[in-house]
PLY file of the C-alpha trace (Angstrom):
ply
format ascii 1.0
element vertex 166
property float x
property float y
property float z
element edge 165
property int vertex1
property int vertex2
end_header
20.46 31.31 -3.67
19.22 32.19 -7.17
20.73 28.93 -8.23
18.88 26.90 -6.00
15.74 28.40 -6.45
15.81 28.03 -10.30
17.16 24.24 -10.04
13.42 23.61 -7.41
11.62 25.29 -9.57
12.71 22.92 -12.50
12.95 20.07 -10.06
9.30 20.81 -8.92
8.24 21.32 -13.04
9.97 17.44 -14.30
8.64 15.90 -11.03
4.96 17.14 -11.86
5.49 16.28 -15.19
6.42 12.63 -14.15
3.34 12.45 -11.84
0.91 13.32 -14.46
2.49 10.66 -16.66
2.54 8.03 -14.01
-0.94 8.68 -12.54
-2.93 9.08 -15.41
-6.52 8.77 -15.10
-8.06 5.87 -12.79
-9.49 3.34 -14.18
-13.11 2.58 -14.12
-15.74 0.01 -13.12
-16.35 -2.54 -16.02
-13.66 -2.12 -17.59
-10.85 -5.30 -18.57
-8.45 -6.99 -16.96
-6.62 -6.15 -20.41
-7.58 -2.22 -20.12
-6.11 -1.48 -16.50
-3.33 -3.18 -17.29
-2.75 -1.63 -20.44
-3.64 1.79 -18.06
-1.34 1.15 -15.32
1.42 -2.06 -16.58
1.67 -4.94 -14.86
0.83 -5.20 -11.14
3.44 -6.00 -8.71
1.45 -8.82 -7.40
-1.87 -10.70 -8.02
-3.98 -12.49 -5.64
-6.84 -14.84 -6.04
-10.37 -13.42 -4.78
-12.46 -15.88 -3.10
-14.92 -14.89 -5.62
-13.08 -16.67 -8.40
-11.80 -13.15 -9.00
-8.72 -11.39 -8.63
-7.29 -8.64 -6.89
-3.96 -6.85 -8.53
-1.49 -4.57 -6.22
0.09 -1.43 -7.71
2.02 -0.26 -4.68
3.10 3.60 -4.85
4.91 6.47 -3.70
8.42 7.35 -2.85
8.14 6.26 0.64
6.00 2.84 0.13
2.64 4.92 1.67
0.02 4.07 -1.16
-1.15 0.86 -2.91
-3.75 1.10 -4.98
-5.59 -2.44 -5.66
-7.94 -3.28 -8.59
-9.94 -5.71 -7.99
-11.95 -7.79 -10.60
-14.66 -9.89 -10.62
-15.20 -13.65 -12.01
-16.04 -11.98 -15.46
-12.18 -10.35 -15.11
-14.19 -6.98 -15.12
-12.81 -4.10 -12.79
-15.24 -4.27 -9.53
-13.51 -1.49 -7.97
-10.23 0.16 -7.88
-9.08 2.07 -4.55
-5.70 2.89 -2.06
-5.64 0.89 0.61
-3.29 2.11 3.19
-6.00 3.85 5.31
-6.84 3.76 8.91
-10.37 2.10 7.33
-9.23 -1.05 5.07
-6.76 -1.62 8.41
-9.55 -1.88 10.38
-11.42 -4.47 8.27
-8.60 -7.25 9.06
-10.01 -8.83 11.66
-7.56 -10.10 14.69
-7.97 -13.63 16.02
-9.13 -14.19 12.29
-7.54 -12.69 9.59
-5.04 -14.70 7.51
-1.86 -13.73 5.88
-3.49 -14.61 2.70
-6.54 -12.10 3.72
-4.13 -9.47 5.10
-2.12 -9.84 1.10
-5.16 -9.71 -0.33
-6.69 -6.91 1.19
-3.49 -4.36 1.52
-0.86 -5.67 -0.19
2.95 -6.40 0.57
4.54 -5.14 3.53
7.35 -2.25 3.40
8.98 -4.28 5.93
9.10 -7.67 7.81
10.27 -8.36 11.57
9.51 -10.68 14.70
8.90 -10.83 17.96
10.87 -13.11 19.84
8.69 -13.10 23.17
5.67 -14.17 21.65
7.05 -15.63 18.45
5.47 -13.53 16.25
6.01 -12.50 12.85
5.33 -8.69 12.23
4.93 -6.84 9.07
5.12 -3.37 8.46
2.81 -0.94 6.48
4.11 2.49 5.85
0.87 5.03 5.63
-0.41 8.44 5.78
-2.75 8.28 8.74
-5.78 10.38 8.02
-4.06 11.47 4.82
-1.50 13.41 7.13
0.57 11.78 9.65
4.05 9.48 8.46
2.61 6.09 10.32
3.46 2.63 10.31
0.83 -0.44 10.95
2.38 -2.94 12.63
0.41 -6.76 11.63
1.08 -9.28 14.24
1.05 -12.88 12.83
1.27 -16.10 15.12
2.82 -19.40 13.59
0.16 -20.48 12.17
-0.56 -17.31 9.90
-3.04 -15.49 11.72
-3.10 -12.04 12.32
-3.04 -11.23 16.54
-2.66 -8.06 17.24
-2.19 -4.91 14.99
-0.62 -1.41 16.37
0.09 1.86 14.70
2.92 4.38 15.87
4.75 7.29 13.78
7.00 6.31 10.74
10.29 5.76 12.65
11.96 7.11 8.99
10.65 10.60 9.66
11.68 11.25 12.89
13.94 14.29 12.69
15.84 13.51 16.44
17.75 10.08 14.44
19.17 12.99 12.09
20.26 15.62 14.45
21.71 13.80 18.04
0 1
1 2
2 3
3 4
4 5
5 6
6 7
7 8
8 9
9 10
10 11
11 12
12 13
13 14
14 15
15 16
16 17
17 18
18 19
19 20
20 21
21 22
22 23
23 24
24 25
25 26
26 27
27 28
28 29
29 30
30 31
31 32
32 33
33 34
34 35
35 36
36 37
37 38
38 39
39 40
40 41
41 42
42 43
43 44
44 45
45 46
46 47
47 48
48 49
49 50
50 51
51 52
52 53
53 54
54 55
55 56
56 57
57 58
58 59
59 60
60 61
61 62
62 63
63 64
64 65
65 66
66 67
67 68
68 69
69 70
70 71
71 72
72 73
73 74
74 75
75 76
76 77
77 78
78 79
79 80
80 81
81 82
82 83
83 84
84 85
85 86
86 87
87 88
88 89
89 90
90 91
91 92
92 93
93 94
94 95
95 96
96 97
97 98
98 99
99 100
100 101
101 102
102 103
103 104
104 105
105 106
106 107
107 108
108 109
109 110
110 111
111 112
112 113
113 114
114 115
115 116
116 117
117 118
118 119
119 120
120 121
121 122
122 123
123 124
124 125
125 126
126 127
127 128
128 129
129 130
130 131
131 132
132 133
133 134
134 135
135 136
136 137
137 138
138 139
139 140
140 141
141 142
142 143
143 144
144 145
145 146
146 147
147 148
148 149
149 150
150 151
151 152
152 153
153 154
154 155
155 156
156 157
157 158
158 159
159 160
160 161
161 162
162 163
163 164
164 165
């Protein structure tokens, strides 16, 4: 037991140490598209703004429940810089109107992608931490043409302890 608890503790010690390393601090308003990058590397994807702008992805976290997106103005100056797997930037995507493009834009890439045969949908998946606590998963509803028509949350399917111990 002794064992164990020494191996955590170290566990716990290079984990935090990898954390601080990889989460340095945020950037800030105003600053380049050359300085967050050269704060955080590359992003894993960048989308045009309608603005003339651009908005950069940095998805996070073990389990896919963070992206944080910087997004820049026309100038390429940092407008704002935020995570966007919330209950709140899901509700901005509006249904009957929202785009795949919008729905990239505004939260990223998926965790995963499935469809619906009855109504020939396309669905994609958002791991989150609903109100910063609960494992959840937003489920986007696309029809053919792209748009988003319906959205629904549940628990994170991963985390449910019964699939481990039947």
């Amino acid at each position: 037991m002794r064992v164990f608890a020494t191996f955590a503790t170290f566990a716990a010690a290079l984990l935090l140490t990898g954390c601080a390393s990889l989460f340095g601090p945020p950037p800030m308003p105003g600053e380049t598209v050359q300085q967050v990058v050269d704060n955080l590397g590359a992003p894993s994807d960048v989308y045009p703004d309608p603005d003339g702008g651009q908005v950069f992805s940095y998805p996070q976290g073990p389990m896919g429940q963070y992206t944080w997106m910087a997004r820049f103005g026309p100038d390429r100056r940092l407008q704002s810089y935020q995570q966007v797997l919330t209950g709140e930037k899901f509700a901005t995507l509006k249904i009957d109107r929202a785009t795949k493009t919008d729905v990239l834009r505004t939260i990223g890439r998926p965790a995963e992608r499935s469809r619906v045969a009855l109504h020939n949908y396309e669905v994609w998946s958002y791991r989150y931490k609903e109100n910063g606590v609960w494992n959840s998963m937003m489920h986007v509803h696309f029809d053919e043409q792209g748009i988003v028509r319906l959205m629904q949350n549940g628990p994170d399917p991963m985390y449910d302890e019964k699939r481990f111990f039947r």
